[in-house]
DRENDO-1510 file (C-alpha; in Angstrom, 1 decimal, always signed):
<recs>
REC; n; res; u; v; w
REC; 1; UNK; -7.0; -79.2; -8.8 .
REC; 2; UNK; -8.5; -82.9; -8.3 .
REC; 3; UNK; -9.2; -82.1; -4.5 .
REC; 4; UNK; -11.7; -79.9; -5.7 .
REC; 5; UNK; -14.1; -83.1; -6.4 .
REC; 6; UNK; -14.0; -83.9; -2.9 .
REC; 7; UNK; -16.4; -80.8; -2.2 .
REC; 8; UNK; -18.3; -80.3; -5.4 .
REC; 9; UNK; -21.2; -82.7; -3.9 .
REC; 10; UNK; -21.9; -81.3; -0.8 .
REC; 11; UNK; -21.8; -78.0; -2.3 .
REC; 12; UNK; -24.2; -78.3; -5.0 .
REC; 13; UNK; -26.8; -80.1; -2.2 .
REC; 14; UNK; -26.6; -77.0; +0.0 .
REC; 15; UNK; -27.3; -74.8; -3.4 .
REC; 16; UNK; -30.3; -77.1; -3.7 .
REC; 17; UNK; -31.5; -77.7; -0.2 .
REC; 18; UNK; -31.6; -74.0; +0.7 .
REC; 19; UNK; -34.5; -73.5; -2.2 .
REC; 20; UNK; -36.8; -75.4; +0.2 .
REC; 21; UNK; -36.0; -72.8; +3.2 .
REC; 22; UNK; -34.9; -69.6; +1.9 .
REC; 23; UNK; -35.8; -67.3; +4.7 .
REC; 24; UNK; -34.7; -69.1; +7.4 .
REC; 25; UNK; -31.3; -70.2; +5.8 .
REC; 26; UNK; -30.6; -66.5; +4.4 .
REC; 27; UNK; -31.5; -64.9; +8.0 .
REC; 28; UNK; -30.1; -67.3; +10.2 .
REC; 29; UNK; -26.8; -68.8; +8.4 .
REC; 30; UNK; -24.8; -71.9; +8.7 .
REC; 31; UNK; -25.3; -72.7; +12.7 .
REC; 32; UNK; -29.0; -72.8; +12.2 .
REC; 33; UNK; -29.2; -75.1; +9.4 .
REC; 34; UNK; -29.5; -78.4; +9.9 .
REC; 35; UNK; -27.4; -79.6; +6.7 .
REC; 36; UNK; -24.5; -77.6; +7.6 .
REC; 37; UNK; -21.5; -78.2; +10.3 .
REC; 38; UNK; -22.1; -78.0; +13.1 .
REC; 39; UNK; -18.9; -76.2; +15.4 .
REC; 40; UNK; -17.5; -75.5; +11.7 .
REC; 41; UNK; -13.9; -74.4; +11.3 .
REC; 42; UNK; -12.4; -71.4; +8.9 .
REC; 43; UNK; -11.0; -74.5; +7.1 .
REC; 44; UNK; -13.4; -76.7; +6.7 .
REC; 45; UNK; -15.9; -73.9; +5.7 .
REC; 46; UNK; -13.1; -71.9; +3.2 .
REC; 47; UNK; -13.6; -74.4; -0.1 .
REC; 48; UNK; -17.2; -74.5; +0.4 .
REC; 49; UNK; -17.8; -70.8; +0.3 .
REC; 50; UNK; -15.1; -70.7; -2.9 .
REC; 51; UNK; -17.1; -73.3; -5.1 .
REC; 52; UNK; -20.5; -71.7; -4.0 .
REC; 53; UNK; -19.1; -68.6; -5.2 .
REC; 54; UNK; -17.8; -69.8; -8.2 .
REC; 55; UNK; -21.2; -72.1; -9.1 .
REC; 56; UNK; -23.0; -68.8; -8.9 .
REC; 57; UNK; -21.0; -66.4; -10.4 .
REC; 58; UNK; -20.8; -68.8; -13.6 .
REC; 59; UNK; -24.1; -69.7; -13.4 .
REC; 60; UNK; -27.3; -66.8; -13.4 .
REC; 61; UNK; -24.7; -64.0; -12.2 .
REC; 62; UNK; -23.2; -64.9; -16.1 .
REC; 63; UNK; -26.4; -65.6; -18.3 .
REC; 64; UNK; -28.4; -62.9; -17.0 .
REC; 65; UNK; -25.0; -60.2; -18.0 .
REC; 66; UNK; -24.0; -62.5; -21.1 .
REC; 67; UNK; -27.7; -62.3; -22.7 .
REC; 68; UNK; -28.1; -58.6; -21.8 .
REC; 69; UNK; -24.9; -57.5; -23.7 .
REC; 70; UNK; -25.5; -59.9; -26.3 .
REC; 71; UNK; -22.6; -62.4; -25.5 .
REC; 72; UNK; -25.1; -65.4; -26.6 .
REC; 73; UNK; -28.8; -65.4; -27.2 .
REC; 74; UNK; -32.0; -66.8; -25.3 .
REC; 75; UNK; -33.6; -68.4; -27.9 .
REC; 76; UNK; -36.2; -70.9; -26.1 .
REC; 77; UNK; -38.0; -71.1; -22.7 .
REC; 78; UNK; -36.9; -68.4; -19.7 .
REC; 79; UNK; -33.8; -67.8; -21.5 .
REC; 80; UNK; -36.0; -66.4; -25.0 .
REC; 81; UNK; -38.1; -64.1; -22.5 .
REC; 82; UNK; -34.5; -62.9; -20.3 .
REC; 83; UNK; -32.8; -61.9; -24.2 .
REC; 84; UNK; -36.6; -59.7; -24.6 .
REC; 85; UNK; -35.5; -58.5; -21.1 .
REC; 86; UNK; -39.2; -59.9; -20.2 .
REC; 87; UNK; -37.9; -61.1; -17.1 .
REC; 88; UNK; -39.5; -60.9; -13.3 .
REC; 89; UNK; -38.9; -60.7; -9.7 .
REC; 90; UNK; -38.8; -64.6; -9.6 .
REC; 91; UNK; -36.4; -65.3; -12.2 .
REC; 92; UNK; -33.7; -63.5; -9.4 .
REC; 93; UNK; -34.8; -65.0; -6.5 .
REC; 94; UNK; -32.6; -68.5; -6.9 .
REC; 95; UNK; -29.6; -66.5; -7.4 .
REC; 96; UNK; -30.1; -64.2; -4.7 .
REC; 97; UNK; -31.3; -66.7; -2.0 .
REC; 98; UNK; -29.7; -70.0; -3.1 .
REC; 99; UNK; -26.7; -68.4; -4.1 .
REC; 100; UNK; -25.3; -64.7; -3.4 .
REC; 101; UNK; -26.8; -64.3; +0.5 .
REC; 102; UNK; -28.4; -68.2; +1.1 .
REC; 103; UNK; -25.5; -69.9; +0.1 .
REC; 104; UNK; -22.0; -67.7; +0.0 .
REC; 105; UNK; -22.4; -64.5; +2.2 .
REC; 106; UNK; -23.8; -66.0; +5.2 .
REC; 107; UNK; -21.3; -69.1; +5.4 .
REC; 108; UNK; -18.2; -66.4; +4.3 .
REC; 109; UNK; -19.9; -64.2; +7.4 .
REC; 110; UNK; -19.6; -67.2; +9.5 .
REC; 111; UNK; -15.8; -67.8; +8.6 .
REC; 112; UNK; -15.0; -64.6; +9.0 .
REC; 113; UNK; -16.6; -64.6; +12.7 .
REC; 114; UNK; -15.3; -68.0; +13.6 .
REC; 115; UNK; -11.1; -67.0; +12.1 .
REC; 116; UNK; -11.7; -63.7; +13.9 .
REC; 117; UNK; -12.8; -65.3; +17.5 .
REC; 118; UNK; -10.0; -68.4; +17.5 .
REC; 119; UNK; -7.0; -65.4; +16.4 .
REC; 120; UNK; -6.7; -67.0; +12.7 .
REC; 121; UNK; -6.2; -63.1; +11.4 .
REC; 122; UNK; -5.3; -64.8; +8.0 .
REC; 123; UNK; -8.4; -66.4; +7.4 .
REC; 124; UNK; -10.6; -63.7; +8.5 .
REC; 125; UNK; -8.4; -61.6; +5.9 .
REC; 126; UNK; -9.8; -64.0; +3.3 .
REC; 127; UNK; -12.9; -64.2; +4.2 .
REC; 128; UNK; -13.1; -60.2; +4.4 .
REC; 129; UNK; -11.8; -60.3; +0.3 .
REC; 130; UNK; -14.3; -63.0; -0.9 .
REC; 131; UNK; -17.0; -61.3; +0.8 .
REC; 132; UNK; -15.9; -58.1; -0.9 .
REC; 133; UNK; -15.9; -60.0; -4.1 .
REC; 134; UNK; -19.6; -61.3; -3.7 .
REC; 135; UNK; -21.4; -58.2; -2.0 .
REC; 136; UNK; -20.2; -55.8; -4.8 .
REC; 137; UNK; -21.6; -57.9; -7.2 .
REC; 138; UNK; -24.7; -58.0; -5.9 .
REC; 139; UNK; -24.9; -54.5; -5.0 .
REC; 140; UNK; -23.4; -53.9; -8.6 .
REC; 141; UNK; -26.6; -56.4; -10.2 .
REC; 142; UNK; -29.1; -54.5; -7.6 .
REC; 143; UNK; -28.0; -51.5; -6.4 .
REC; 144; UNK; -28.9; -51.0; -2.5 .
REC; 145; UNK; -28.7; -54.4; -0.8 .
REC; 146; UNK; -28.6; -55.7; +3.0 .
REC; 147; UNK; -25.1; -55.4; +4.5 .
REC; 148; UNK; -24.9; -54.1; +8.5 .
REC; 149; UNK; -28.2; -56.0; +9.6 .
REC; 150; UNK; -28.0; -58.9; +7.6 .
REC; 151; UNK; -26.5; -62.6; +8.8 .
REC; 152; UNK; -28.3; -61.7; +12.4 .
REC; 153; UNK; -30.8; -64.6; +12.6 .
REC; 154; UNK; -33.8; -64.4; +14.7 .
REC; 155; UNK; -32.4; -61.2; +15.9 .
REC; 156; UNK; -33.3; -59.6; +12.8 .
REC; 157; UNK; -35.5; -61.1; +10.2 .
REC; 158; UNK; -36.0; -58.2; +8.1 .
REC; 159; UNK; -32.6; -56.1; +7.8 .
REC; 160; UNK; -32.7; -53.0; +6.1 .
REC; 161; UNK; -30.9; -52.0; +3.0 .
REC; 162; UNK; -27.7; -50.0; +3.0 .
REC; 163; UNK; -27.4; -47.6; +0.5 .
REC; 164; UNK; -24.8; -48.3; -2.7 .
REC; 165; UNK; -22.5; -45.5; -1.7 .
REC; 166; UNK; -22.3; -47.1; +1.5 .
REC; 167; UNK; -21.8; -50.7; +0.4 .
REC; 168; UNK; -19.0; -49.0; -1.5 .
REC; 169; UNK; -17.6; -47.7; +1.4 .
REC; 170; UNK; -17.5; -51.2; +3.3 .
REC; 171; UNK; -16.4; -53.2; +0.3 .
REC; 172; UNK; -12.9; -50.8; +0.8 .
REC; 173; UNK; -13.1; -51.1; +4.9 .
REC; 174; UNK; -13.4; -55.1; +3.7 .
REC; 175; UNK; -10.7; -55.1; +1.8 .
REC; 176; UNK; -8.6; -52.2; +3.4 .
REC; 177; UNK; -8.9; -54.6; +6.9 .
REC; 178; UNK; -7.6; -57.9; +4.9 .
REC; 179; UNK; -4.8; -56.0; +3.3 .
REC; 180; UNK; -3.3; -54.7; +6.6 .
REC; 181; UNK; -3.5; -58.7; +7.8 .
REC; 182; UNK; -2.4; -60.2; +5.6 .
REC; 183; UNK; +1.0; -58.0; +5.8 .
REC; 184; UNK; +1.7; -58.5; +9.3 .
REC; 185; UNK; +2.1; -62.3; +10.9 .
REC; 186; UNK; -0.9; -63.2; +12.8 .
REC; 187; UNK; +1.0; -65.5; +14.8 .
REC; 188; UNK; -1.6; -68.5; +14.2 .
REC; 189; UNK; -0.3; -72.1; +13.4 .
REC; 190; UNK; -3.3; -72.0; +11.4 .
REC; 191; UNK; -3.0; -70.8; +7.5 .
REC; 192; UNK; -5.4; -71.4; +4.7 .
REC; 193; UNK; -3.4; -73.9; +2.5 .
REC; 194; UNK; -3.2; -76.4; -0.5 .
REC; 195; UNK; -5.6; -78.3; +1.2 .
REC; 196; UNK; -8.5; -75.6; +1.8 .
REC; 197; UNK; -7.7; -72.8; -0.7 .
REC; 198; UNK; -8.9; -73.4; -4.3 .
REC; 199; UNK; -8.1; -70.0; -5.4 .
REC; 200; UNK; -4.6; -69.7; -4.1 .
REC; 201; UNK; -3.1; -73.0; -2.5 .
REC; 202; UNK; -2.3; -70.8; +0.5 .
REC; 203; UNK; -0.5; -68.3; -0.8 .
REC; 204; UNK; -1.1; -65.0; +0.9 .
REC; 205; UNK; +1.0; -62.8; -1.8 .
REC; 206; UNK; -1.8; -64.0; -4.2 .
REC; 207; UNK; -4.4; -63.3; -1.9 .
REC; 208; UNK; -3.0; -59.5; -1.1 .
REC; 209; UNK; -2.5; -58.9; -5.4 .
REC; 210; UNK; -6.4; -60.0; -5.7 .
REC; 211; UNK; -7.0; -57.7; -2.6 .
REC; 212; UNK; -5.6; -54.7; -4.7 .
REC; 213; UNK; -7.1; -55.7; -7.6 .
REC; 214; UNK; -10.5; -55.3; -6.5 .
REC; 215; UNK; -9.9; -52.0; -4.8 .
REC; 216; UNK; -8.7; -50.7; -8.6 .
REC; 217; UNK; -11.9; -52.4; -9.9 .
REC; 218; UNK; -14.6; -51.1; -7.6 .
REC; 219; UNK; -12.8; -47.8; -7.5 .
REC; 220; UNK; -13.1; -47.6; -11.2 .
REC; 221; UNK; -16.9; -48.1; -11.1 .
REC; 222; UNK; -17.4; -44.9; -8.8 .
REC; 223; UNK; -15.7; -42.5; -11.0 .
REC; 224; UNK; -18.5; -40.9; -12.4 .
REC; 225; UNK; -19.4; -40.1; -8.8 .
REC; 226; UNK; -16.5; -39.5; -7.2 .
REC; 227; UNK; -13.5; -37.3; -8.3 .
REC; 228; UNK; -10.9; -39.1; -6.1 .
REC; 229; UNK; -11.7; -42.2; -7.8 .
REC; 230; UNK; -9.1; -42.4; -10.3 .
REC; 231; UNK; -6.7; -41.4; -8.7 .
REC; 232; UNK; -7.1; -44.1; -5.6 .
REC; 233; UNK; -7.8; -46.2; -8.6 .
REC; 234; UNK; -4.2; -45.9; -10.1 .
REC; 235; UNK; -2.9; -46.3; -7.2 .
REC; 236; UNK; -3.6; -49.5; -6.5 .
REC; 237; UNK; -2.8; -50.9; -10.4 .
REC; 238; UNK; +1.1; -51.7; -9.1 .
REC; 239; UNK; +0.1; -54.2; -5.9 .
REC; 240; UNK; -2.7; -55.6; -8.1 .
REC; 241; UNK; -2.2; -59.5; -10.4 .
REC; 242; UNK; +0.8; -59.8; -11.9 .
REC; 243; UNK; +1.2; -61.3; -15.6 .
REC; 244; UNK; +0.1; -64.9; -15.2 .
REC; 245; UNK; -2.2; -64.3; -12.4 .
REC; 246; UNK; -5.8; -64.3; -11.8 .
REC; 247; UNK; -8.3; -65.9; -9.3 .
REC; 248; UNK; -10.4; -68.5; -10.8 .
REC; 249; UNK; -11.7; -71.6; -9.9 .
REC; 250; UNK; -11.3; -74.7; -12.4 .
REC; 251; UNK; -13.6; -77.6; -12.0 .
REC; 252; UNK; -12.4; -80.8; -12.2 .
REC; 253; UNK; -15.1; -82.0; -15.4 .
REC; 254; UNK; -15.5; -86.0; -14.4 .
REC; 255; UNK; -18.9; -87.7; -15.2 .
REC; 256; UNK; -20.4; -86.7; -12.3 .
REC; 257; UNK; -22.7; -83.5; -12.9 .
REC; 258; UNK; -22.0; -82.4; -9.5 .
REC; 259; UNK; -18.0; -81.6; -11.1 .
REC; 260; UNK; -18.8; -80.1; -14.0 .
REC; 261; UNK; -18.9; -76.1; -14.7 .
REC; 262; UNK; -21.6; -74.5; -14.2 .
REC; 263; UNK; -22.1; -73.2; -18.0 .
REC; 264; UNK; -21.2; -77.1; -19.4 .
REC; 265; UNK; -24.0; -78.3; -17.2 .
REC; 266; UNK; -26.8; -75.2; -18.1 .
REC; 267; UNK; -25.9; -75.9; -21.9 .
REC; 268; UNK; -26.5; -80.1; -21.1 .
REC; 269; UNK; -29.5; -79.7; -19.3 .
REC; 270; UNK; -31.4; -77.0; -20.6 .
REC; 271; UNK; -29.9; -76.3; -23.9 .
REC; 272; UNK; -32.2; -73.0; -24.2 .
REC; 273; UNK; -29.3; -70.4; -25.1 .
REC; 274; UNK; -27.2; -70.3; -28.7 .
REC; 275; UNK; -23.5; -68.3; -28.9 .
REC; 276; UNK; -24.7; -65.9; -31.1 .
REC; 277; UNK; -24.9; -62.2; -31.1 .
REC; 278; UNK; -22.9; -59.0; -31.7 .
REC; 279; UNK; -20.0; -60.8; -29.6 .
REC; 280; UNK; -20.1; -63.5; -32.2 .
REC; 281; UNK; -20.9; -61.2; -34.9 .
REC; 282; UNK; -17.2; -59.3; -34.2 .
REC; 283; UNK; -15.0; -61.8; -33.6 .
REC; 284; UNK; -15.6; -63.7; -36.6 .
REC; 285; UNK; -15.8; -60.7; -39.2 .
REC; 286; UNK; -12.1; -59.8; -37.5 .
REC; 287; UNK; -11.1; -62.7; -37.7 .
REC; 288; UNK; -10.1; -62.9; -33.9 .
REC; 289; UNK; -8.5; -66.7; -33.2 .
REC; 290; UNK; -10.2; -66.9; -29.9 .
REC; 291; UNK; -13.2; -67.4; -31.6 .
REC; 292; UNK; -12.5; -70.9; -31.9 .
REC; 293; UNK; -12.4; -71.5; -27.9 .
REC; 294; UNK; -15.3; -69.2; -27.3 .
REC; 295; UNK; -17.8; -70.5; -29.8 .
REC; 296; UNK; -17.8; -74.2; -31.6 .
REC; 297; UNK; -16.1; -73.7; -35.0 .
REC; 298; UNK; -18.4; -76.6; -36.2 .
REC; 299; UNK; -21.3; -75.4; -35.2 .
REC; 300; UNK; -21.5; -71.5; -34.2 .
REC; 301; UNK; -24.5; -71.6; -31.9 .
REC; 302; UNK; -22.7; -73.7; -29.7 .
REC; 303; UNK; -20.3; -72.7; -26.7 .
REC; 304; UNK; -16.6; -73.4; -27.3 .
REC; 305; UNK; -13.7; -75.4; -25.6 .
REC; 306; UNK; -12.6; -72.7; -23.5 .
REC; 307; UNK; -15.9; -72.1; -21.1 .
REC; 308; UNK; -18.3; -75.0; -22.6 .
REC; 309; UNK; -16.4; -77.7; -21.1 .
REC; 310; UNK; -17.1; -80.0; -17.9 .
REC; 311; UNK; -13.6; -78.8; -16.5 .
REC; 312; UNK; -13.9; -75.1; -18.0 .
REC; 313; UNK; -13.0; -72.2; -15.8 .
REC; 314; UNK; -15.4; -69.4; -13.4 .
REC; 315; UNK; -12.8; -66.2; -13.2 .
REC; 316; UNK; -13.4; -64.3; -10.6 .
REC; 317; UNK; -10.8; -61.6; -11.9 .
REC; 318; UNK; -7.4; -61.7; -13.9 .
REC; 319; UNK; -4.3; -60.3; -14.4 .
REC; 320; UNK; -5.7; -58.9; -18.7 .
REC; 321; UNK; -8.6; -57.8; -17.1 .
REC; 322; UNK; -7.0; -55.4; -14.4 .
REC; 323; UNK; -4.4; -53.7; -17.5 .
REC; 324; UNK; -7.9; -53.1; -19.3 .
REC; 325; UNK; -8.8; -51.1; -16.0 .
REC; 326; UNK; -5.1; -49.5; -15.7 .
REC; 327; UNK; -6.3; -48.9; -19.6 .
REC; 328; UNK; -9.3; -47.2; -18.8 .
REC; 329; UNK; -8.2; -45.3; -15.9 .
REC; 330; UNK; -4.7; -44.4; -18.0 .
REC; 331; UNK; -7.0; -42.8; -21.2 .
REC; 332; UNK; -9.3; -40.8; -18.7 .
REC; 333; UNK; -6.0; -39.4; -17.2 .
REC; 334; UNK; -5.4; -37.8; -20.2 .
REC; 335; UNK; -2.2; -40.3; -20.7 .
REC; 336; UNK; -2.9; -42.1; -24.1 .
REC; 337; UNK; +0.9; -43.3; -24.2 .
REC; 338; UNK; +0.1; -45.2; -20.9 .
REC; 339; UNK; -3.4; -46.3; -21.9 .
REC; 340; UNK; -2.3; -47.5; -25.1 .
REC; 341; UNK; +1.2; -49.2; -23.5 .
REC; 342; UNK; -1.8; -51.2; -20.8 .
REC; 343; UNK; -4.5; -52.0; -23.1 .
REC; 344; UNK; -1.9; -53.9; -25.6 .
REC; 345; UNK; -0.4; -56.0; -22.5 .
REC; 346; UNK; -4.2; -56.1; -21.8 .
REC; 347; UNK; -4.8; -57.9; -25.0 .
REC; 348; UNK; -2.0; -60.1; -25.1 .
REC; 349; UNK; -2.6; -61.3; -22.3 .
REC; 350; UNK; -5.9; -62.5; -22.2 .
REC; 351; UNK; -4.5; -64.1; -26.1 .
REC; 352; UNK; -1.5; -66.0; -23.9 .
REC; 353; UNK; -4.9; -67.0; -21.4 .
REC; 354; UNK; -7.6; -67.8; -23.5 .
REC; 355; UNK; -5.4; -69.5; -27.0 .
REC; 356; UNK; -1.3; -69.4; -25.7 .
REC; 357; UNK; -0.6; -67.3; -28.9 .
REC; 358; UNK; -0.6; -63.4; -28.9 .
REC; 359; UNK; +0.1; -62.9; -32.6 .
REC; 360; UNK; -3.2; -61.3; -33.2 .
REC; 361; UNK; -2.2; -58.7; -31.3 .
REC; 362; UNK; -0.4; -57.2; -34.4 .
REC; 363; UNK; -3.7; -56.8; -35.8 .
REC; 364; UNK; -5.5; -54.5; -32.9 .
REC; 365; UNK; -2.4; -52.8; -31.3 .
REC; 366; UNK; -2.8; -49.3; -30.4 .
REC; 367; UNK; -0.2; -45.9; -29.7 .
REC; 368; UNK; +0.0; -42.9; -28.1 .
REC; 369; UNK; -1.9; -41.6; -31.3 .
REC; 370; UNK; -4.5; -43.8; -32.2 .
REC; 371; UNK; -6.1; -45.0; -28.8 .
REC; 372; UNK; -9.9; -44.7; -28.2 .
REC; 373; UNK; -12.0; -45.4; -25.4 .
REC; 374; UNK; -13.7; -47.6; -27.5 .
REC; 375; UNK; -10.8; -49.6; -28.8 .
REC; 376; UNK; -10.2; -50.1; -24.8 .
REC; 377; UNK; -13.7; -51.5; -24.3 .
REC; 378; UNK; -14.4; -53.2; -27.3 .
REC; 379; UNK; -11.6; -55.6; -26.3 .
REC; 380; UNK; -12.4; -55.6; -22.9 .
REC; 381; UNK; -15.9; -56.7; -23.9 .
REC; 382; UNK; -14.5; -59.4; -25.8 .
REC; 383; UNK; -11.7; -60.6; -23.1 .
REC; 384; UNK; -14.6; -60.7; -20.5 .
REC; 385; UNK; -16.7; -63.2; -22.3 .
REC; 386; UNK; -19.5; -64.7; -20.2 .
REC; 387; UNK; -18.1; -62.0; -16.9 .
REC; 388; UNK; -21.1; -59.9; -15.5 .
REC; 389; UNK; -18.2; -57.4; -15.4 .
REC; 390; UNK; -19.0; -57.0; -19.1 .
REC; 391; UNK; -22.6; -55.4; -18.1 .
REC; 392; UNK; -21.2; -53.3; -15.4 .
REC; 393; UNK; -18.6; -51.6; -18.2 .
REC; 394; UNK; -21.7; -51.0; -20.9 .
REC; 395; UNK; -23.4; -49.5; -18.0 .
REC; 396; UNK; -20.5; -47.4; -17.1 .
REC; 397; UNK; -19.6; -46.4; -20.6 .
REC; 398; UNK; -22.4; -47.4; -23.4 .
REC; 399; UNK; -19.4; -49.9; -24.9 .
REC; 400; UNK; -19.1; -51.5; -26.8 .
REC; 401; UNK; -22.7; -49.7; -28.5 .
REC; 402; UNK; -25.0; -52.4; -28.5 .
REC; 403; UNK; -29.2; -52.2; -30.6 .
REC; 404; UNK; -32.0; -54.1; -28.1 .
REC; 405; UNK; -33.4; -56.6; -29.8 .
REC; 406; UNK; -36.3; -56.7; -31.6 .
REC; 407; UNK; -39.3; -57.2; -29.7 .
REC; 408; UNK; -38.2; -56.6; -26.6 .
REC; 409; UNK; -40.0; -55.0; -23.6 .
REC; 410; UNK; -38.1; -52.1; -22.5 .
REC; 411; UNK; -38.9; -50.0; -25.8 .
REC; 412; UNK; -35.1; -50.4; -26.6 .
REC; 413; UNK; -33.6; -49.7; -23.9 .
REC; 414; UNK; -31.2; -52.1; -22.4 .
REC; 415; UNK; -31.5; -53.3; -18.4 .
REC; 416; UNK; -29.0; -51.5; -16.1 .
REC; 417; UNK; -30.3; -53.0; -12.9 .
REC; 418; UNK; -32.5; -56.0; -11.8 .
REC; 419; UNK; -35.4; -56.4; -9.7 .
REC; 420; UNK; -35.5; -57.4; -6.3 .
REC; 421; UNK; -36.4; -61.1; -6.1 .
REC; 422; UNK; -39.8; -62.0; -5.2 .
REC; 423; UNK; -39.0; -63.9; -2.0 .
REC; 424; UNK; -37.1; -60.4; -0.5 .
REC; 425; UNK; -40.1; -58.6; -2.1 .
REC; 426; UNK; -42.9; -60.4; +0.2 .
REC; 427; UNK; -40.9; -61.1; +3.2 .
REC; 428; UNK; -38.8; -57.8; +3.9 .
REC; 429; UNK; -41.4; -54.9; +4.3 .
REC; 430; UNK; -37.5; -52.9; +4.3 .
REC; 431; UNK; -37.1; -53.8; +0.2 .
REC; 432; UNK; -36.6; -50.9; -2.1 .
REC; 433; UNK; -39.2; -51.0; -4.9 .
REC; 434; UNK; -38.3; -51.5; -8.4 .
REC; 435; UNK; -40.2; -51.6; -11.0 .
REC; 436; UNK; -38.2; -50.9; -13.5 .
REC; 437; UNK; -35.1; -52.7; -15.3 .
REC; 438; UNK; -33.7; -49.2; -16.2 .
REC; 439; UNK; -33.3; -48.3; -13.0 .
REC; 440; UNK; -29.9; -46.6; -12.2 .
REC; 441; UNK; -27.5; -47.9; -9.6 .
REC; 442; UNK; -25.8; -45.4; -7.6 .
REC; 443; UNK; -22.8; -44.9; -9.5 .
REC; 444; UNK; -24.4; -45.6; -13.3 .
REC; 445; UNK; -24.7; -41.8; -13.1 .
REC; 446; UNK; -26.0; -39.9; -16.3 .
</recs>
């Protein structure tokens, strides 16, 4: 993936430029900015919004989950207050305005109104998935979050927030939209390809198994508040990644900082966070061999091959983690033979993923007979190391059972939702109030 390098730079200078003018960035998008194209195109502004994506979802959208569920440990600086869950509305505001609306949602809004205006149904169709991908994770880190009035510019400088059950509701319309486009010829010359698309290299079939894979993921989340969820859930399990698949974006690790992963470059520059904790604490009293490409055999406190390396990997989802959810969704339907059959294809293949050797499954198979919810989880937890999809499952299902840390602020509780950053706080009179980091999301139901 070399031609990745090619956008890395001017990537990471929007990430950093749009600090200087958050409101006017996040409210009036890529036409009104003066470091952005000008009369952009769906393909010049597809690897962009990929790679912004990607930066941010392996950069706070992975610390603040990983140091929460105890995946590594803050131990100086911000990073020693955020494992004390002493954190505040400013230590979200970057990720929310540089990253989740500043720098990805408005440009993939833009795409998508741009593909949709010159008849490029295919790239609208992509657009439509990535923003799915990046709006449920913010509304899963914050609950209620601007959808319908947001991206309007000057025509609306203070959208309102739509309510989780709603966001819910689009992220399927989203994704519902790009499947039926994707299966149908759009009759456009005009295609993402090798060139533009750094998830897929233009393949569509790819783009329609990620499509279905999120449906079974966000449908999974709901259904403690929604009967129909498993069921819709299922059902979307056979048109989801196939064994091999996933959508992640590599980066390409040369000397330049502005190619490096996001986690490498944290761990380079700041140094403030050790890979230790009840993550660490498992793996190495089982035994598990992808301990050594999660954590530095040498020298435990420090991150591994696998993710701690300039060219490492940000998954967005894979092909293990959707036959945990078929797991999960299998167990609940009161089939253990089928959760049992999915969580050990589950396991093997994040092994075949992660260290190219699925031996070790021998040691943490499951049957029909023996299968728990927490066997399910616990593995999950493990095969999602460093995914904020790890928080979103404890909060779901208090697995794998994790002790707050001494000292910390929340009288041992652990967070289940952030605040709102302080930026959306003092310039949108429409932002909920939170004061609390136990507040509930919508579908964290009790």
């Amino acid at each position: 993936m070399l031609r990745i390098a090619k956008y890395i730079l001017p990537v990471l200078f929007l990430l950093t430029i749009s600090q200087g003018c958050r409101k006017d960035y996040f409210y009036n998008g890529i036409n009104d900015n003066p470091s952005q194209l000008r009369n952009p195109t769906a393909t010049a502004l597809l690897p962009g919004v990929i790679l912004q994506s990607a930066y941010t979802w392996g950069g706070d959208a992975s610390r603040f989950p990983a140091l929460f569920m105890q995946q590594v440990t803050g131990a100086a600086n911000q990073s020693a207050s955020a494992n004390l869950y002493n954190i505040t509305p400013d230590d979200v505001d970057n990720m929310w305005y540089a990253g989740f609306y500043g720098a990805i949602m408005t440009n993939i809004d833009t795409l998508i109104t741009i593909a949709t205006a010159a008849n490029q149904g295919h790239y609208a169709a992509v657009g439509k998935i990535l923003m799915a991908n990046d709006l449920g994770q913010v509304s899963d880190f914050w609950g209620d979050v601007p959808y319908t009035e947001a991206f309007q510019g000057l025509g609306n400088s203070q959208p309102k927030y739509d309510n989780q059950a709603a966001i819910y509701a689009t992220l399927h319309r989203l994704l519902d939209e790009a499947i039926a486009s994707l299966e149908e010829d759009d009759g456009s010359p005009f295609q993402p390809n090798a060139n533009d698309d750094l998830l897929f290299g233009g393949d569509l079939g790819l783009w329609l198994r990620f499509a279905h894979s999120l449906k079974a993921k966000f449908y999974l989340h709901t259904v403690k508040v929604d009967n129909t969820a498993l069921a819709k859930a299922l059902a979307e399990i056979g048109d989801g990644f196939e064994e091999g698949e996933g959508a992640f974006v590599k980066f390409v690790g040369s000397s330049a900082t502005t190619t490096q992963a996001p986690w490498y470059q944290f761990n380079t520059q700041r140094a403030d966070i050790i890979f230790t904790g009840h993550l660490n604490d498992i793996m190495d009293a089982a035994g598990d061999p992808r301990y050594e490409v999660y954590y530095d055999p040498s020298d435990p406190s420090a991150l591994g091959t696998l993710y701690g390396s300039p060219n490492s990997p940000v998954y967005f989802m894979s092909y293990d983690e959707l036959k945990f959810i078929e797991a999960e969704l299998q167990f609940r339907n009161g089939n253990p033979g089928g959760a049992a059959a999915a969580y050990n294809a589950a396991v093997a293949a994040n092994l075949i993923r992660t260290i190219n050797d699925d031996a070790y499954l021998t040691e943490v198979d499951r049957t029909a007979a023996n299968i728990t919810l927490s066997d399910i989880m616990t593995q999950k937890y493990i095969a999602l190391f460093l995914s904020p999809e790890a928080w979103t499952d404890w909060r779901r299902t208090g697995l794998p059972v994790l002790t707050a840390p001494n000292g910390n602020v929340l009288d041992g509780q652990l967070p289940r939702s952030l605040f709102y950053p302080s930026s959306e706080v003092r310039y949108n009179s429409n932002t909920p109030a939170n004061t609390r980091l136990t507040r509930r999301v919508w579908w964290d139901a009790q």
